[in-house]
N, C-alpha and C positions, 0 to 999 in steps of 0.2 A: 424421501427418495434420495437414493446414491447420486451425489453429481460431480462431472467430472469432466474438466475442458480437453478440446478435442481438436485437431488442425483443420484447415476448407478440407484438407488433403485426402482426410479420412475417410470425407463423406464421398461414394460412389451411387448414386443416384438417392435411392430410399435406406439405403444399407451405410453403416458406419463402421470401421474399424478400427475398434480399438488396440493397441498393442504397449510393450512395457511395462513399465510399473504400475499404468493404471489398471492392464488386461490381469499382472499379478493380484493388485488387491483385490478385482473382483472374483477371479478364479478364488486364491488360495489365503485371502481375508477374511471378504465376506460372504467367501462362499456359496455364489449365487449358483444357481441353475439357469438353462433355457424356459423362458418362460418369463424372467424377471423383468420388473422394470427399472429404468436409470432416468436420469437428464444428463443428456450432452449438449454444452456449449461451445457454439464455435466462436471464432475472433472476432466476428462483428457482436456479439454481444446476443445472439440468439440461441433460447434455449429449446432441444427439442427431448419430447419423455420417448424414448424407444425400449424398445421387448428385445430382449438379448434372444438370440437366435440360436449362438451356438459358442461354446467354446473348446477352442484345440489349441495346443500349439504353443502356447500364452498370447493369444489372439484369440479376442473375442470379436462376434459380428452380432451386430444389434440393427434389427428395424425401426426406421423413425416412423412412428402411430400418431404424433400431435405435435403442433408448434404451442409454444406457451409466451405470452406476452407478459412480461417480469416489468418490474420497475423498483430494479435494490441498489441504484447505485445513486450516491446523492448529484443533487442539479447542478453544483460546481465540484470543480477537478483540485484536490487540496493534496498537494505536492509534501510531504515530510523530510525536509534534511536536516540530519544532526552529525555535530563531532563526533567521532569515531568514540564512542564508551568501550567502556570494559568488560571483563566478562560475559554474558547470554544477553544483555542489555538491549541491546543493536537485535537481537533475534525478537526476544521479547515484543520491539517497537515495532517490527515489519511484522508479526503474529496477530498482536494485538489491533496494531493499526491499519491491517485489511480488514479484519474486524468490522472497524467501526468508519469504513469507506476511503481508505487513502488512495487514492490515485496512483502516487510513484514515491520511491526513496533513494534520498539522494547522501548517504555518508559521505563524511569530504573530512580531511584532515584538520585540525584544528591545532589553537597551539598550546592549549590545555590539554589535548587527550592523552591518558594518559598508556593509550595503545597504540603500539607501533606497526603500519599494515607493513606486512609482507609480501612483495610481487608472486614468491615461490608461492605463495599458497594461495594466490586471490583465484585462482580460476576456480579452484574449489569452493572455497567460502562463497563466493558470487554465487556459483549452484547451489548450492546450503539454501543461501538465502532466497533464491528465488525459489525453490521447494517449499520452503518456510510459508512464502505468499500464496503458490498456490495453492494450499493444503487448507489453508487459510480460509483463502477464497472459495473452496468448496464447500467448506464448513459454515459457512456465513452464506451460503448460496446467494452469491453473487455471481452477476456476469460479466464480469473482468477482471483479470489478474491484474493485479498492480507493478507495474514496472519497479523493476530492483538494478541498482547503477552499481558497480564498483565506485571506491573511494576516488572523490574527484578532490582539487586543488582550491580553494577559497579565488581565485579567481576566474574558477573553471565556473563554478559554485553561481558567483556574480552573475555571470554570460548566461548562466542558462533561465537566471531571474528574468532577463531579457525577454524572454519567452512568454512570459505568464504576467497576469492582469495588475495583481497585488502580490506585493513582497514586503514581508516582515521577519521580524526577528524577535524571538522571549528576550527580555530584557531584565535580569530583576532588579536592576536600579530604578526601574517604573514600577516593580511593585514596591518598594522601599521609600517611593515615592507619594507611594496614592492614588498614581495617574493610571488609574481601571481602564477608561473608557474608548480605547482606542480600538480592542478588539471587536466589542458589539459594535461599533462604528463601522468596523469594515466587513465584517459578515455581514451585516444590514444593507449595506451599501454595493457591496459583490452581486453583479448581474447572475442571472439563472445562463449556466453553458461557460459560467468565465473559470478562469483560474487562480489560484493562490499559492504563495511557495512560500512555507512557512519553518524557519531556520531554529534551531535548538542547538548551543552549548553543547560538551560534556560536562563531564561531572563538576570541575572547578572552572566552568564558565567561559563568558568570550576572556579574550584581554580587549582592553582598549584599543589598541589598534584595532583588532578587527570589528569592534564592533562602532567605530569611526568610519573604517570602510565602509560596514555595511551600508551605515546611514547617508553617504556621499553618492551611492549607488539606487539607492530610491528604497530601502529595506525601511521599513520604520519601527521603531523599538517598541513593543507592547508589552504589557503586565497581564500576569494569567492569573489575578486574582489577588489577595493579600496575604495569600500563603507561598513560603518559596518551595517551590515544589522538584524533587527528582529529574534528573534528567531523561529516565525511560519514564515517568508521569505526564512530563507536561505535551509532548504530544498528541497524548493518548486523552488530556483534557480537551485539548484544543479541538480536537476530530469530535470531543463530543458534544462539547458546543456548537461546533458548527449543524449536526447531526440536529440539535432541538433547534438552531434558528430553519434549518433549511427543510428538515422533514419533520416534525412536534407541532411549533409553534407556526408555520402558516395555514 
């Protein structure tokens, strides 16, 4: 079933209106008729299946017929920031990484990256990628779009660590090390409802200074295994490890 998130705003008692881009794909995509049905999620996370009613206009209006009680989002909130990469990278990782349950993505400037953001075109890129998520999140039928930041500051970065339970950072001088064990230490240990904000490199790494900060700031340095992995990779491990500690393995 078609699913596709929706504002409170939309919904007028049992009736939903849809409009935009989502009223285009279903008009002149997927070419539905009156009569179909869909899921529309609204902002608290609930999904209802309604029967499209009628479409004009590029407005469609759909009747809610059923509440559905989902449970696709994992039990903690795992936050993804990395150094601004290169190329489709950064798209790939908000794609991928709604995917397989991210919460929010936080790119921040780093001083390895080897891409330079542009104010003139962030407003756009910002939209890109938040499209990116929730295209994402439909596909993945989930019930929450995952928040998408413009590029923040390595101190902006810090502050918002502030916020959230646990804070780390890929380190691969811990995998060069040997010292595995830090990760399954702290998913293991991460409360059901807490949070994690887990920090990623670009392509040629922290430098030492920042990854000095991080550590003075409570971020602790982990190894993603004994392979040094990509920078649009280890993300996308990490969300999936967390994915078998928290939904597989209990």
């Amino acid at each position: 079933m078609q699913r596709y998130f929706v504002s409170e705003q939309a919904r007028r008692g049992e009736i939903v209106a849809i409009s935009g881009d989502d009223a285009h794909h279903i008009a002149r995509v997927m070419r539905m008729k009156p009569g179909a049905a869909i899921a529309c999620v609204f902002p608290d996370g609930r999904t209802a299946v309604c029967q499209i009613e009628q479409i004009a206009n590029e407005q469609v209006q759909a009747r809610i017929v059923q509440w559905k009680e989902e449970r696709r989002e994992l039990p903690v909130r795992i936050y993804i920031a990395q150094g601004l990469p290169k190329g489709d990278k950064w798209e790939l990782v908000i794609q991928k990484g709604t995917e397989l349950g991210a919460a929010g993505f936080l790119p921040f400037a780093a001083a390895r990256s080897l891409v330079k953001w542009e104010d003139k075109k962030a407003e756009k890129k910002v939209e890109r990628w938040k499209k990116i998520a929730k295209e994402a999140a439909e596909q993945a039928e989930r019930t929450v779009v995952p928040d998408v930041r413009a590029p923040l500051s390595l101190a902006e970065l810090v502050a918002f660590g502030e916020t959230v339970d646990v804070r780390l950072f890929a380190y691969e001088e811990e995998a060069r090390r040997g010292r595995h064990a830090s990760l399954p230490a702290l998913l293991t240990d991460l409360a059901p409802g807490g949070s994690l904000l887990a920090v990623f490199g670009p392509e040629g790494g922290f430098s030492a200074e920042e990854a000095e900060r991080l550590e003075q700031h409570g971020f602790l340095p982990c190894s993603l295994g004994p392979r040094i992995l990509r920078t649009e990779t280890a993300p996308l491990y990490l969300l999936a490890a967390a994915s078998y500690e928290w939904e597989l393995r209990r």
